[in-house]
VOZA-921621 format. One record per residue (C-alpha): residue in three letters; z negated, y, x; residue number from 1. Coordinates in Angstrom, 1 decimal, decimal comma. Each point is the difference from the previous one (the first is absolute). Example, Ala and Ser with C-alpha at 12.3 -4.5 7.8 and 13.67 -1.06 7.14 Angstrom:
<nodes>
+-----+--------+--------+--------+-----+
: res :      w :      v :      u :   n :
+-----+--------+--------+--------+-----+
: ala :   -7,8 :   -4,5 :   12,3 :   1 :
: ser :    0,7 :    3,4 :    1,4 :   2 :
+-----+--------+--------+--------+-----+
</nodes>
This chain:
<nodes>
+-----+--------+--------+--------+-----+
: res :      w :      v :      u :   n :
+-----+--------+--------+--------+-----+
: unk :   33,3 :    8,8 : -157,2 :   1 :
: unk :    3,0 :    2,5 :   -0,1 :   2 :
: unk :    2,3 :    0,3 :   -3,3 :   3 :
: unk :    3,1 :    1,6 :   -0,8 :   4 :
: unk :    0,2 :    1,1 :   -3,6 :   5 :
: unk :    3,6 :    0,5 :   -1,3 :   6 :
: unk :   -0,1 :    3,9 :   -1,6 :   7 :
: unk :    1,9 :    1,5 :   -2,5 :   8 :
: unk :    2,7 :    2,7 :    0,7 :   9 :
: unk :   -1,8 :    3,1 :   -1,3 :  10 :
: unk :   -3,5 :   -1,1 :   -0,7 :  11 :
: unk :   -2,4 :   -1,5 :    2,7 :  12 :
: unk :   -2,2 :   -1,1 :   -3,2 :  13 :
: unk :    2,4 :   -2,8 :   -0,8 :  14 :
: unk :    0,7 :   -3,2 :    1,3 :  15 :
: unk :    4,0 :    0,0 :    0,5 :  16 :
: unk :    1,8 :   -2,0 :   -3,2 :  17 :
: unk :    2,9 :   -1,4 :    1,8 :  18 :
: unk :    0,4 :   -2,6 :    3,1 :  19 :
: unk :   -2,8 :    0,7 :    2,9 :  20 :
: unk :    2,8 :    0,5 :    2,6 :  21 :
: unk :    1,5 :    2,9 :   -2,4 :  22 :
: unk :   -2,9 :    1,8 :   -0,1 :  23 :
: unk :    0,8 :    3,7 :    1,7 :  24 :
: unk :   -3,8 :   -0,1 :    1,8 :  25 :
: unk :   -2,8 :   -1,8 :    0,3 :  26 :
: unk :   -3,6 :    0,6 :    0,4 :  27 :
: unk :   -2,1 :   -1,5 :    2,5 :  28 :
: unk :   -3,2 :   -0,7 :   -0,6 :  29 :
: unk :   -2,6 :   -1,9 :    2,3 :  30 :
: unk :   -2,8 :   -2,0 :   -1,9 :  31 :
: unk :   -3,5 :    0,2 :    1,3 :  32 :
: unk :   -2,1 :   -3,1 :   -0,2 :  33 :
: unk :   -1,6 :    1,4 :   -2,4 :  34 :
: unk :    3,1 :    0,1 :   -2,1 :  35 :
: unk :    0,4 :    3,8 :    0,2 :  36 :
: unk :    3,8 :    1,2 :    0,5 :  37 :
: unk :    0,2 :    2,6 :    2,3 :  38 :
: unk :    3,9 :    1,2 :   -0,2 :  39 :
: unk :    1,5 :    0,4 :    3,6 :  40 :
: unk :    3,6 :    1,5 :   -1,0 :  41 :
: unk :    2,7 :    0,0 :   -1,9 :  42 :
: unk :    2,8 :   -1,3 :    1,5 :  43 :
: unk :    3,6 :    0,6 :   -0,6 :  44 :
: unk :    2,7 :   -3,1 :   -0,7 :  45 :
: unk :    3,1 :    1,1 :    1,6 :  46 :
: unk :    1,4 :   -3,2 :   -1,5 :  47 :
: unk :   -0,6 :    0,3 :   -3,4 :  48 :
: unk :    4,0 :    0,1 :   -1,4 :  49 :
: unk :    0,9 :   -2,8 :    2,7 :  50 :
: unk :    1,2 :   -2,9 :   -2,0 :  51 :
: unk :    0,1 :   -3,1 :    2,3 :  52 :
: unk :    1,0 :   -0,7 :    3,7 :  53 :
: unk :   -3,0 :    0,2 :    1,9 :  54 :
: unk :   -1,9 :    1,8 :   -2,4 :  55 :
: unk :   -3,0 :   -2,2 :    0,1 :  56 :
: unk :   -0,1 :   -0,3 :    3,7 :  57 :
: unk :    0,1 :    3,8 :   -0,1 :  58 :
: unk :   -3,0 :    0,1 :   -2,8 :  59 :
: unk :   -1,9 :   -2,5 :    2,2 :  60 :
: unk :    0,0 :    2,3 :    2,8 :  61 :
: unk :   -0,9 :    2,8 :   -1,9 :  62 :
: unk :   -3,0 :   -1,1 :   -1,5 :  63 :
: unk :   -1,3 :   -2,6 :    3,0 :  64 :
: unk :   -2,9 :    1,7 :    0,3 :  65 :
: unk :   -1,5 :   -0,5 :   -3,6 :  66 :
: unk :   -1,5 :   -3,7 :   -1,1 :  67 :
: unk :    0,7 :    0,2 :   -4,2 :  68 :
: unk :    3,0 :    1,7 :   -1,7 :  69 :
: unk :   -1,2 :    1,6 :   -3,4 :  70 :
: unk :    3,1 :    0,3 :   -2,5 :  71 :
: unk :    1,1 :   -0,1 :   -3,6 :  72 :
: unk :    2,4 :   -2,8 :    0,8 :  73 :
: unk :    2,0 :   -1,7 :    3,3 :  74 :
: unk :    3,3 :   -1,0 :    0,1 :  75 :
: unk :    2,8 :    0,0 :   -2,3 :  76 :
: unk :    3,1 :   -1,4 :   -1,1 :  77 :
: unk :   -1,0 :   -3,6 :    1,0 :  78 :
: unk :   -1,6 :    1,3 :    3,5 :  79 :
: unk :   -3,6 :   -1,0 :    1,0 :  80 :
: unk :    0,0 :    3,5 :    2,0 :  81 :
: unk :   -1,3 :    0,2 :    3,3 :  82 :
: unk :   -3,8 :   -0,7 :    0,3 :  83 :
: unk :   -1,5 :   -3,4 :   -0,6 :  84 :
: unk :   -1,7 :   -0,4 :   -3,2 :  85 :
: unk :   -3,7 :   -0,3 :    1,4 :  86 :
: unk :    0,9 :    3,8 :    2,0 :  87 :
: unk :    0,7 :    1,8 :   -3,5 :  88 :
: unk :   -1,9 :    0,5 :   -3,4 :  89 :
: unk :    2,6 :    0,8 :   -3,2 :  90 :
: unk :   -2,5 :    2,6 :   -2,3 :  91 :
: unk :    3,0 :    1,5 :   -2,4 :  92 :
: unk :    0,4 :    3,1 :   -0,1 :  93 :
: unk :   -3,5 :    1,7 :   -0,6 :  94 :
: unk :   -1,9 :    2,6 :    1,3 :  95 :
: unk :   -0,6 :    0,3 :    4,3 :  96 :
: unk :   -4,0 :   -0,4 :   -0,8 :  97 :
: unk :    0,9 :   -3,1 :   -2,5 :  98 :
: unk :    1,7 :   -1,3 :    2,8 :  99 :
: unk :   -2,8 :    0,1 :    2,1 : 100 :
: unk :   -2,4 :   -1,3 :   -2,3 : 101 :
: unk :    2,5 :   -3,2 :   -0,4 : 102 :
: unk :   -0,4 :    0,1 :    4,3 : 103 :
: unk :   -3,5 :   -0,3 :   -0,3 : 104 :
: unk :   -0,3 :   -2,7 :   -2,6 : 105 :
: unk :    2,2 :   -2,0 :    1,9 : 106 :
: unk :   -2,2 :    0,5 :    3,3 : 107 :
: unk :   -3,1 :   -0,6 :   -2,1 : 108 :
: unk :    1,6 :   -3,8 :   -1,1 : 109 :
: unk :    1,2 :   -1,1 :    3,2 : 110 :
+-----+--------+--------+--------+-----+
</nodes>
């Protein structure tokens, strides 16, 4: 399984605290069956200040290749955002490796 956690703008320790599609990066992590993360890359969001229009076609695109979206919280102002809600995990904002854990204990009771 491939995840994209949202990441703060100057710490890659923290989970960003806004909206997943502000986020200025995000790290890519792929999750052994075993459960071990193994991060991939960090990727930039060159849509991060969009505010509508096709802004969630765009973030689709961007992040087709990843399976769960790892975030603080989606949406805003009313909007669902742009991922279904089985594709995305809401953790607050915490810690990257508190994020992770939350991944895993979500694997572990499905």
């Amino acid at each position: 399984m491939r995840l994209a956690i949202a990441l703060a703008k100057q710490d890659e320790t923290k989970v960003y605290p806004g909206p997943f599609g502000h986020a200025p990066r995000f790290a890519i992590y792929e999750v052994a069956e075993d459960g071990k993360p193994r991060l991939l890359e960090v990727r930039e969001n060159p849509y991060a200040a969009m505010e509508g229009g096709d802004k969630h076609q765009r973030m689709r695109e961007l992040l087709k290749d990843v399976d769960l979206r790892v975030g603080a919280r989606f949406g805003h102002g009313g909007s669902v955002g742009a991922f279904p809600l089985a594709d995305r995990l809401e953790v607050g904002p915490v810690s990257v490796a508190e994020a992770l854990e939350r991944v895993r204990e979500r694997q572990n009771s499905a």
